[in-house]
ROKOLTOR-388768 format. One record per atom (N, C-alpha, C): residue number from 1; atom name; x, z, y. Coordinates in nm, 3 decimals, decimal comma. Atoms other than C-alpha are relative to their C-alpha. Example, Ala and Ser with C-alpha at 12.3 -4.5 7.8 and 13.67 -1.06 7.14 Angstrom:
ROKOLTOR-388768
<atom><num>1</num><atomo>N</atomo><x>0,089</x><z>0,000</z><y>-0,119</y></atom>
<atom><num>1</num><atomo>CA</atomo><x>1,230</x><z>0,780</z><y>-0,450</y></atom>
<atom><num>1</num><atomo>C</atomo><x>0,090</x><z>0,000</z><y>0,120</y></atom>
<atom><num>2</num><atomo>N</atomo><x>-0,082</x><z>-0,006</z><y>-0,119</y></atom>
<atom><num>2</num><atomo>CA</atomo><x>1,367</x><z>0,714</z><y>-0,106</y></atom>
<atom><num>2</num><atomo>C</atomo><x>-0,077</x><z>0,073</z><y>0,109</y></atom>
END
This chain:
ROKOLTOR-388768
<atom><num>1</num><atomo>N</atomo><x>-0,010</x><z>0,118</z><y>-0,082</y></atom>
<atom><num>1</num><atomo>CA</atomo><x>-0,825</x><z>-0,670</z><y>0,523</y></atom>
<atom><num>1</num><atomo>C</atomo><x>0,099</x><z>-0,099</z><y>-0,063</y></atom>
<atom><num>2</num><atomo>N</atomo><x>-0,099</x><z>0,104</z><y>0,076</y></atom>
<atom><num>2</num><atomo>CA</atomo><x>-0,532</x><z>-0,790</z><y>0,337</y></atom>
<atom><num>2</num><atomo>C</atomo><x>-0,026</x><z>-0,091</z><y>-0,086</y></atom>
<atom><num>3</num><atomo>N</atomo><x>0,073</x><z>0,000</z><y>0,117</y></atom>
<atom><num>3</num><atomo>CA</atomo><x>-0,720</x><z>-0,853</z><y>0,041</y></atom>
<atom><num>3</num><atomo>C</atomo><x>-0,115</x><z>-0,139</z><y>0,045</y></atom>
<atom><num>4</num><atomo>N</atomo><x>0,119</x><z>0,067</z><y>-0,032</y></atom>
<atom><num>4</num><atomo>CA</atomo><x>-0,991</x><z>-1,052</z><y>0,233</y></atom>
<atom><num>4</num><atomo>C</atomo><x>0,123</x><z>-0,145</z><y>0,061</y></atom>
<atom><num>5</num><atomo>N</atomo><x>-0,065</x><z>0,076</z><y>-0,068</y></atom>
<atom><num>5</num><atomo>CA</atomo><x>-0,703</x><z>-1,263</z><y>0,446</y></atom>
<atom><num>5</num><atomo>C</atomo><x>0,099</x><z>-0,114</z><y>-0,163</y></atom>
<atom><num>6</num><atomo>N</atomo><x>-0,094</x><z>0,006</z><y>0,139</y></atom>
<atom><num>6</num><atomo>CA</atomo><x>-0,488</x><z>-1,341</z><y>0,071</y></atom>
<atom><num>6</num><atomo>C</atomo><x>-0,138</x><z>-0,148</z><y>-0,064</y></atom>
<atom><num>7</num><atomo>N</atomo><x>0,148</x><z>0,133</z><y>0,035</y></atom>
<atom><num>7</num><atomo>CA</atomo><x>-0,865</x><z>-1,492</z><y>-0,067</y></atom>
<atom><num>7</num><atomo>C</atomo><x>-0,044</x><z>-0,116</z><y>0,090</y></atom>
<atom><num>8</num><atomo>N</atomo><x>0,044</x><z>0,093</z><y>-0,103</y></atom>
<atom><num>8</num><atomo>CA</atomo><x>-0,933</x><z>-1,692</z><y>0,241</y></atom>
<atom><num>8</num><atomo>C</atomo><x>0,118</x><z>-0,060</z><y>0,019</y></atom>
<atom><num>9</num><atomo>N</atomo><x>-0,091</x><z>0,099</z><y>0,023</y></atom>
<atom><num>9</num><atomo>CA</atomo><x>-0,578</x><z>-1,869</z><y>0,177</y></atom>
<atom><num>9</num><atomo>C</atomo><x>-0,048</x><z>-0,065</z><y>-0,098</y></atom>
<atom><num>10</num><atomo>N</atomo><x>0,019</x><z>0,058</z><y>0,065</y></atom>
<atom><num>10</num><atomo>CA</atomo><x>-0,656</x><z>-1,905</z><y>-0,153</y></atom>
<atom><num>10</num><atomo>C</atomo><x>-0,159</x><z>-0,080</z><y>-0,021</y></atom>
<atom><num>11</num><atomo>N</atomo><x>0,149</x><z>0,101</z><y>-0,004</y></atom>
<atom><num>11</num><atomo>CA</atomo><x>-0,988</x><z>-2,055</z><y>-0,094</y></atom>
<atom><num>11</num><atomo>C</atomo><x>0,009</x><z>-0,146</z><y>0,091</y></atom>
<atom><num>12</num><atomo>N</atomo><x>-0,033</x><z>0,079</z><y>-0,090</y></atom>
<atom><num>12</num><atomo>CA</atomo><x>-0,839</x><z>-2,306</z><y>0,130</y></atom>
<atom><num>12</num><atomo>C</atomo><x>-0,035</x><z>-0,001</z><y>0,139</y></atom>
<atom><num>13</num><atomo>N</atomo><x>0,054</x><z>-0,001</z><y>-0,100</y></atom>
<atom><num>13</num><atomo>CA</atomo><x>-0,995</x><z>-2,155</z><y>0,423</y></atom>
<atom><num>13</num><atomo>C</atomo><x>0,117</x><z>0,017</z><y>0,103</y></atom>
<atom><num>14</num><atomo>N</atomo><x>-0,109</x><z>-0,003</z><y>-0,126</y></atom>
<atom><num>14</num><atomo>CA</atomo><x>-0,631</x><z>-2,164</z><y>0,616</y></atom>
<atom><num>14</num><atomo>C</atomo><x>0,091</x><z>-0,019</z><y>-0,075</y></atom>
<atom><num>15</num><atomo>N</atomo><x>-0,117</x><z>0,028</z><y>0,074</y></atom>
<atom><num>15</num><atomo>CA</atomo><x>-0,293</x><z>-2,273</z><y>0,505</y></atom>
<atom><num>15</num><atomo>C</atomo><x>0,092</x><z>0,101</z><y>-0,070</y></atom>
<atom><num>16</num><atomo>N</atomo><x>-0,055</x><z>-0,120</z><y>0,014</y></atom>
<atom><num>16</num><atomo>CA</atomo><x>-0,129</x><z>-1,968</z><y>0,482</y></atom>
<atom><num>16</num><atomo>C</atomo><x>-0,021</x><z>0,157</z><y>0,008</y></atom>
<atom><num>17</num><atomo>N</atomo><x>0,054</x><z>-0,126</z><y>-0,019</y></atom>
<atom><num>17</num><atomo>CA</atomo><x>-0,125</x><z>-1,598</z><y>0,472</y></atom>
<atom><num>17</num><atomo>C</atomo><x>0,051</x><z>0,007</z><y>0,208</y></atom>
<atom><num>18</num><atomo>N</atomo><x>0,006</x><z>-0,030</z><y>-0,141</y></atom>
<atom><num>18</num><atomo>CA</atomo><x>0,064</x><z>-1,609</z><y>0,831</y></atom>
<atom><num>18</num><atomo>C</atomo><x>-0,086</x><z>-0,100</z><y>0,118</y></atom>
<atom><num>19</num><atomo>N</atomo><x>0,067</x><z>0,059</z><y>-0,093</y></atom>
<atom><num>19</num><atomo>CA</atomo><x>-0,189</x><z>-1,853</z><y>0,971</y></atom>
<atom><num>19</num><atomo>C</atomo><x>-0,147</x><z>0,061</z><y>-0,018</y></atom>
<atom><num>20</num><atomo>N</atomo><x>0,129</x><z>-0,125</z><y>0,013</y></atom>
<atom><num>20</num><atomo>CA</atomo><x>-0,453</x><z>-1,627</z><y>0,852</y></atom>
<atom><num>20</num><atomo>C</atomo><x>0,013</x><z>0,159</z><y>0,082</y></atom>
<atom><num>21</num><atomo>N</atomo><x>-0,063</x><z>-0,156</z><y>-0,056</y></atom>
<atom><num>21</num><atomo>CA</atomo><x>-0,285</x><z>-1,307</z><y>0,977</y></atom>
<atom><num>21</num><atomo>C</atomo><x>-0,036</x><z>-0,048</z><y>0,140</y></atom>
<atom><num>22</num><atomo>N</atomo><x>0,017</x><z>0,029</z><y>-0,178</y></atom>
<atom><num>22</num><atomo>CA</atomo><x>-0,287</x><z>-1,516</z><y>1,375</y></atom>
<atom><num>22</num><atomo>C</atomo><x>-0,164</x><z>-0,012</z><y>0,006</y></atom>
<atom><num>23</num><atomo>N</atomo><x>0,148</x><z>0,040</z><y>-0,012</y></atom>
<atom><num>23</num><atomo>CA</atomo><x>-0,670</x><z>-1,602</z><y>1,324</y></atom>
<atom><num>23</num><atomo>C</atomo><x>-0,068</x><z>0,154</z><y>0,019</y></atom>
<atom><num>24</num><atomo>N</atomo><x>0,142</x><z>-0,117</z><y>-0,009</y></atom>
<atom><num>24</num><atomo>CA</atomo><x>-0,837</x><z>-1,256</z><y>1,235</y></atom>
<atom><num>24</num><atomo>C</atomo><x>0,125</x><z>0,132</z><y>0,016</y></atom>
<atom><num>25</num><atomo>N</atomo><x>-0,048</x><z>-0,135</z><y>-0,033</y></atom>
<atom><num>25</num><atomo>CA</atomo><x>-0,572</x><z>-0,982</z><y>1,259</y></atom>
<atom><num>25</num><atomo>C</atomo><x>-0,020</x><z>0,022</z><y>0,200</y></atom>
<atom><num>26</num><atomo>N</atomo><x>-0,059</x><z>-0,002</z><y>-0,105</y></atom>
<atom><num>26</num><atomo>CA</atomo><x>-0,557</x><z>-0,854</z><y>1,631</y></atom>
<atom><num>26</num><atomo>C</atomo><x>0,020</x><z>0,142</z><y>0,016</y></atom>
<atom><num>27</num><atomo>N</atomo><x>-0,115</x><z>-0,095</z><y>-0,042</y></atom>
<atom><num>27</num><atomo>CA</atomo><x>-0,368</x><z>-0,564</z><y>1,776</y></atom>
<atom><num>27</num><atomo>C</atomo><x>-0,073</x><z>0,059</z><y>0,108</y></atom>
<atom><num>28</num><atomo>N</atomo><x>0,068</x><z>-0,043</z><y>-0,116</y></atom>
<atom><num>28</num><atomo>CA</atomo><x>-0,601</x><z>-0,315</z><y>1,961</y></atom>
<atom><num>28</num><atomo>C</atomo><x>0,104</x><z>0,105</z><y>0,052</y></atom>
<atom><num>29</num><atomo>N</atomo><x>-0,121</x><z>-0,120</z><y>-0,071</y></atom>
<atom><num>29</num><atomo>CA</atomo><x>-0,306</x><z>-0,001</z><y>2,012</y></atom>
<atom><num>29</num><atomo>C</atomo><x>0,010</x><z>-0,001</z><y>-0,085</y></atom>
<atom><num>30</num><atomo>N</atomo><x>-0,140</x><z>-0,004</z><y>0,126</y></atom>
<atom><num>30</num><atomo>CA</atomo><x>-0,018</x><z>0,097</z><y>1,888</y></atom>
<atom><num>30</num><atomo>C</atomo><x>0,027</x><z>0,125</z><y>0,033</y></atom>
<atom><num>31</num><atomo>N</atomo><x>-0,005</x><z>-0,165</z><y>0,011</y></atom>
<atom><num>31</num><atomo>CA</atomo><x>0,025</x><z>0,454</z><y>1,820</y></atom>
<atom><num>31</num><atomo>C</atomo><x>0,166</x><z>0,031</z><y>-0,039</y></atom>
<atom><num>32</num><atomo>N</atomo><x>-0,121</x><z>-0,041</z><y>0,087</y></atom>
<atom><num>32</num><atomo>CA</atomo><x>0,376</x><z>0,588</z><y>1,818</y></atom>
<atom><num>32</num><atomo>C</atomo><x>0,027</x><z>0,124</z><y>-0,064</y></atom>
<atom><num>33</num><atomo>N</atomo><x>-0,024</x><z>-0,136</z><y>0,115</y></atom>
<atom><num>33</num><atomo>CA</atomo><x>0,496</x><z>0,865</z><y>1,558</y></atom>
<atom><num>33</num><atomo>C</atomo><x>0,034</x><z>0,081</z><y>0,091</y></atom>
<atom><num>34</num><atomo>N</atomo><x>-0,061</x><z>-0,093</z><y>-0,037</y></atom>
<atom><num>34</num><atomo>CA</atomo><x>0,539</x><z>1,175</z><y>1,637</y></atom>
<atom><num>34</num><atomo>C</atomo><x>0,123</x><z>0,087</z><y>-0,032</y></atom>
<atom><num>35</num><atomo>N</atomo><x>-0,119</x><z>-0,025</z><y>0,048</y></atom>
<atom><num>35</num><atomo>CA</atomo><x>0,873</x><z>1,301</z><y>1,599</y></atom>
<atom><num>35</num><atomo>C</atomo><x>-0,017</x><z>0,119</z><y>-0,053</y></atom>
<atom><num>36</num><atomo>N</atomo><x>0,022</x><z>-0,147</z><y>0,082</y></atom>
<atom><num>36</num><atomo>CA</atomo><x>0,806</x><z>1,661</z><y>1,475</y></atom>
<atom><num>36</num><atomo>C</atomo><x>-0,054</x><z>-0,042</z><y>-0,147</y></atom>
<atom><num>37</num><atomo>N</atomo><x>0,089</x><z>0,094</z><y>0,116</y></atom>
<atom><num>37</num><atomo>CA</atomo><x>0,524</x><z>1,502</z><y>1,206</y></atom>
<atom><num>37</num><atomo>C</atomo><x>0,131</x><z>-0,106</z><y>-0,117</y></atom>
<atom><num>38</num><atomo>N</atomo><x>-0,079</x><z>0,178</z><y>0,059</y></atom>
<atom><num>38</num><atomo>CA</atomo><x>0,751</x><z>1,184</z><y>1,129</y></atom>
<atom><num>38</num><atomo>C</atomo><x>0,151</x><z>0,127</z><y>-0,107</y></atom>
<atom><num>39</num><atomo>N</atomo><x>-0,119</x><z>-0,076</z><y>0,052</y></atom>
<atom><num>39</num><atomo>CA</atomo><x>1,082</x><z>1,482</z><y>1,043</y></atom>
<atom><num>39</num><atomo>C</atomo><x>-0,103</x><z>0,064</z><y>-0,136</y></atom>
<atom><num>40</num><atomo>N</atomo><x>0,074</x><z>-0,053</z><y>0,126</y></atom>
<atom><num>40</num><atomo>CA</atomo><x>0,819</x><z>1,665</z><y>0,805</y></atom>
<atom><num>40</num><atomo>C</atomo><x>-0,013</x><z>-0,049</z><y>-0,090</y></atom>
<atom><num>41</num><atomo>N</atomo><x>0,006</x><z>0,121</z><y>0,121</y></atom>
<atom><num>41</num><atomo>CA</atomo><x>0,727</x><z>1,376</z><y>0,616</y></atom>
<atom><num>41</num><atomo>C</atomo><x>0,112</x><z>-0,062</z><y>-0,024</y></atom>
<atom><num>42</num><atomo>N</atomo><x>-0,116</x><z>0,028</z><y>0,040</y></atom>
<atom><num>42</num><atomo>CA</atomo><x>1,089</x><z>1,241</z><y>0,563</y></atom>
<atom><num>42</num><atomo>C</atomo><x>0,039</x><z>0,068</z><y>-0,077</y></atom>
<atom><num>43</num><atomo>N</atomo><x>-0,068</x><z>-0,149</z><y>0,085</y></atom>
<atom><num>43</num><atomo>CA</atomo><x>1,169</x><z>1,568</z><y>0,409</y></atom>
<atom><num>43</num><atomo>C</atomo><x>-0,093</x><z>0,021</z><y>-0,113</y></atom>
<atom><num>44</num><atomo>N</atomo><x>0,115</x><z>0,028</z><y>0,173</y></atom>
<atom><num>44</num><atomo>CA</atomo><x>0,851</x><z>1,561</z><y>0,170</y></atom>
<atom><num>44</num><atomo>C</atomo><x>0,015</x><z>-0,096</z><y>-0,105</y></atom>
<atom><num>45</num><atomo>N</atomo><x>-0,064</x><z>0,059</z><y>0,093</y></atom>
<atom><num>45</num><atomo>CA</atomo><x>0,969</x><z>1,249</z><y>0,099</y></atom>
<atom><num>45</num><atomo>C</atomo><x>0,113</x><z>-0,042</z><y>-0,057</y></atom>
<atom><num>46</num><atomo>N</atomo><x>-0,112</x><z>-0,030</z><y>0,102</y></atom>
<atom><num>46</num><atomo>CA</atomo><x>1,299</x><z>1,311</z><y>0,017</y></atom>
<atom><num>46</num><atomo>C</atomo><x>-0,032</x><z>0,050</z><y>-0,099</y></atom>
<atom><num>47</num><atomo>N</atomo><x>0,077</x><z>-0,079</z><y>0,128</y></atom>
<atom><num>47</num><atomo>CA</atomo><x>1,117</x><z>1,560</z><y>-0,227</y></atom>
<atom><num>47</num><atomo>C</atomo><x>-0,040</x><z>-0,073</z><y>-0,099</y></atom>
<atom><num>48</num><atomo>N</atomo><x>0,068</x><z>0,108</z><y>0,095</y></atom>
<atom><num>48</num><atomo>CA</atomo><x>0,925</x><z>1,292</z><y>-0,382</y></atom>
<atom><num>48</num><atomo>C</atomo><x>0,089</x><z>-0,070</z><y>-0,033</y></atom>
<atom><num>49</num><atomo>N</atomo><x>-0,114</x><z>0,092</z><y>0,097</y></atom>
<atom><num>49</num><atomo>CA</atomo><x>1,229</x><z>1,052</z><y>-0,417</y></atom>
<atom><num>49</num><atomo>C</atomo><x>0,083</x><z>0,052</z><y>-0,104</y></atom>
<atom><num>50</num><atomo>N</atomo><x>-0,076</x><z>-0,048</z><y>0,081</y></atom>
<atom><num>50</num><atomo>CA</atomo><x>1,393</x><z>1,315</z><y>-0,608</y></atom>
<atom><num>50</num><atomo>C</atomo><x>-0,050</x><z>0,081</z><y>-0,120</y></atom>
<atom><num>51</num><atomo>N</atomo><x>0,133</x><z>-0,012</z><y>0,125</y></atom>
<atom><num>51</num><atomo>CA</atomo><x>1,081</x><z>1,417</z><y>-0,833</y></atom>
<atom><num>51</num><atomo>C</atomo><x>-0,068</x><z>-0,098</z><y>-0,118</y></atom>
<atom><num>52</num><atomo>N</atomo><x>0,046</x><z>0,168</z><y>0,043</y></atom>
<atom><num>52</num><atomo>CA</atomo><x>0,957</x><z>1,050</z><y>-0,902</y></atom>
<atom><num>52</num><atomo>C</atomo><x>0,063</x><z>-0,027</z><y>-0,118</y></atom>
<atom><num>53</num><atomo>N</atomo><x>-0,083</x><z>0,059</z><y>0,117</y></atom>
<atom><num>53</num><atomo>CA</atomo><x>1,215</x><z>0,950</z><y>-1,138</y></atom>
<atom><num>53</num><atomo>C</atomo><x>-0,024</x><z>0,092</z><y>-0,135</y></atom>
<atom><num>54</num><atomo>N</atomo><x>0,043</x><z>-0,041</z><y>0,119</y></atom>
<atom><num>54</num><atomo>CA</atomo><x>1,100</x><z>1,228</z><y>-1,347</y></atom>
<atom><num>54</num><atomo>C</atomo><x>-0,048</x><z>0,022</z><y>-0,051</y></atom>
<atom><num>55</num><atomo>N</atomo><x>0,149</x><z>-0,020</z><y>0,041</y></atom>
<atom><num>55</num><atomo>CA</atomo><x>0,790</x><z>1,212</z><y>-1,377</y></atom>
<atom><num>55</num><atomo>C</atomo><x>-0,047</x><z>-0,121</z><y>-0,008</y></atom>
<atom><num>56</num><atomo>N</atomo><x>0,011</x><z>0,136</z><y>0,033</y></atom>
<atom><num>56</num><atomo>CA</atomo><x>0,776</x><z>0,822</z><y>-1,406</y></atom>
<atom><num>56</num><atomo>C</atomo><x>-0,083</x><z>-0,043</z><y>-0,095</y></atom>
<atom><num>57</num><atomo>N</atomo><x>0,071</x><z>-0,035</z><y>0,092</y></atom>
<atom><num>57</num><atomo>CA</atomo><x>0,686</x><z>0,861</z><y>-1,717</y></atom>
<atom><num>57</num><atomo>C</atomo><x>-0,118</x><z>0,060</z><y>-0,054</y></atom>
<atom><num>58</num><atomo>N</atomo><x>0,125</x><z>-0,077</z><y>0,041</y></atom>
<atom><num>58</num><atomo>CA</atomo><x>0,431</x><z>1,053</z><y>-1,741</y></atom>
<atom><num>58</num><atomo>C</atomo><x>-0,132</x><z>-0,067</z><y>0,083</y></atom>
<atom><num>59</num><atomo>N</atomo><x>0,116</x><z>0,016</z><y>-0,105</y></atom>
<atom><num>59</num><atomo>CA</atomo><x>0,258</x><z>0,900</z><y>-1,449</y></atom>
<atom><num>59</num><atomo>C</atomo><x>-0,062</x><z>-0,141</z><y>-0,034</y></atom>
<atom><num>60</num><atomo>N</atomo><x>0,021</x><z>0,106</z><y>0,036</y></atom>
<atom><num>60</num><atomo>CA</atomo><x>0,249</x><z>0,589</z><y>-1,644</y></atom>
<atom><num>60</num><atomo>C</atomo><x>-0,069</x><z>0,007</z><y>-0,114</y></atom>
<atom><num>61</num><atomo>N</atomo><x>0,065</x><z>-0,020</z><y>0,128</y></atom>
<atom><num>61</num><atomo>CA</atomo><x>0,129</x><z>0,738</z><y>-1,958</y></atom>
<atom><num>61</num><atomo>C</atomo><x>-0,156</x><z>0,071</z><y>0,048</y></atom>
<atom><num>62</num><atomo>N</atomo><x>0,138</x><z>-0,056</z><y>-0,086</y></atom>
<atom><num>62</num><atomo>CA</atomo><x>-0,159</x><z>0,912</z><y>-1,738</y></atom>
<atom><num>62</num><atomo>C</atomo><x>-0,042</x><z>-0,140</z><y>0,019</y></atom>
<atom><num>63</num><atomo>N</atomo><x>0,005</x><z>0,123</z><y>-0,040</y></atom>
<atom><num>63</num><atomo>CA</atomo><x>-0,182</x><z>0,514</z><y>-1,584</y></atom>
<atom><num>63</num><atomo>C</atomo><x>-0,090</x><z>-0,050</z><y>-0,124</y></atom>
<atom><num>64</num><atomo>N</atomo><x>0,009</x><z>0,107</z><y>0,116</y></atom>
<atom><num>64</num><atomo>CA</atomo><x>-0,243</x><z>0,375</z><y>-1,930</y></atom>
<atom><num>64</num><atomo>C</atomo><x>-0,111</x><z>0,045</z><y>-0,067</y></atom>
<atom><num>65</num><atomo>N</atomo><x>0,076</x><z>-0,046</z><y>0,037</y></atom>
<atom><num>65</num><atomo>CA</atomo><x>-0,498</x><z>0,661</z><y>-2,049</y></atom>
<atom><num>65</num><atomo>C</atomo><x>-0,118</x><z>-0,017</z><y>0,065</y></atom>
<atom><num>66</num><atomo>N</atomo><x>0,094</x><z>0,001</z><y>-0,080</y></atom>
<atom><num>66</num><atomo>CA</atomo><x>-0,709</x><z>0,593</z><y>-1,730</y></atom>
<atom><num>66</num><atomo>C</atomo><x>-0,092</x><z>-0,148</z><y>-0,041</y></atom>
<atom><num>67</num><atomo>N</atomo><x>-0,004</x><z>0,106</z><y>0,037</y></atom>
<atom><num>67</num><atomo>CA</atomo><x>-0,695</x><z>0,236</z><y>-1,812</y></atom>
<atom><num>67</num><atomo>C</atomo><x>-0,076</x><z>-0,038</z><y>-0,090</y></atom>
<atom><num>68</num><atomo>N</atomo><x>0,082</x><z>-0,081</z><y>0,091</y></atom>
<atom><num>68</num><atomo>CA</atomo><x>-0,831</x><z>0,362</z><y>-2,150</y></atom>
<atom><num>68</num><atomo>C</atomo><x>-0,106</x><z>0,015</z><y>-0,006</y></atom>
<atom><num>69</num><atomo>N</atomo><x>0,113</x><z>-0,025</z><y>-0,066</y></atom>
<atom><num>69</num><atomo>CA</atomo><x>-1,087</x><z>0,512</z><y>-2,059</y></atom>
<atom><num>69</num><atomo>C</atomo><x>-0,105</x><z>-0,097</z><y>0,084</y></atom>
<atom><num>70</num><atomo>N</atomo><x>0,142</x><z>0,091</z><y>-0,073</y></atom>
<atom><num>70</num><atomo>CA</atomo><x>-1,245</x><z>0,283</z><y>-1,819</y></atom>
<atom><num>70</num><atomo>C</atomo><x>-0,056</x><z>-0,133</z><y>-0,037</y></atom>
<atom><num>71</num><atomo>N</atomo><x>-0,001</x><z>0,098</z><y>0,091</y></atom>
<atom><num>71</num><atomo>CA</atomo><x>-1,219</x><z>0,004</z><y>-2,105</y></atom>
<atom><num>71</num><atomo>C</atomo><x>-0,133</x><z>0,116</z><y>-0,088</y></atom>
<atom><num>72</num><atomo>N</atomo><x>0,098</x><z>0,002</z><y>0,116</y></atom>
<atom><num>72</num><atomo>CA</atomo><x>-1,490</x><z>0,162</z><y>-2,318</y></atom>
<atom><num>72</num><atomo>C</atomo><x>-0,128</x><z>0,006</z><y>0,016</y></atom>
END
């Protein structure tokens, strides 16, 4: 949706992204987190913030081979 709202600025079909966002976004429910769920995933991603940095590298050199690949 983002993607579609971003082009329909730049097509001149509305001034902006937030006068595009009031036109077609609307707000059917709002789901709140579950606190059990929400503690799990904080903690996974503590995991990940402290994995990431070292595998950066690699995930970029994987990135660049894919890249690669779908060039030929």
């Amino acid at each position: 949706m983002g993607g579609a709202m971003l082009a329909a600025v730049a097509c001149g079909e509305y001034g902006s992204v937030q006068e595009a966002a009031a036109a077609i976004v609307r707000v059917a429910d709002t789901v709140e987190p579950d606190p059990a769920l929400a503690e799990k995933y904080e903690a996974r991603y503590r995991k990940f913030s402290r994995i990431y940095p070292m595998c950066r590298d690699i995930f970029e050199m994987l990135a660049q081979q894919e890249t690669e690949c779908k060039s030929r």
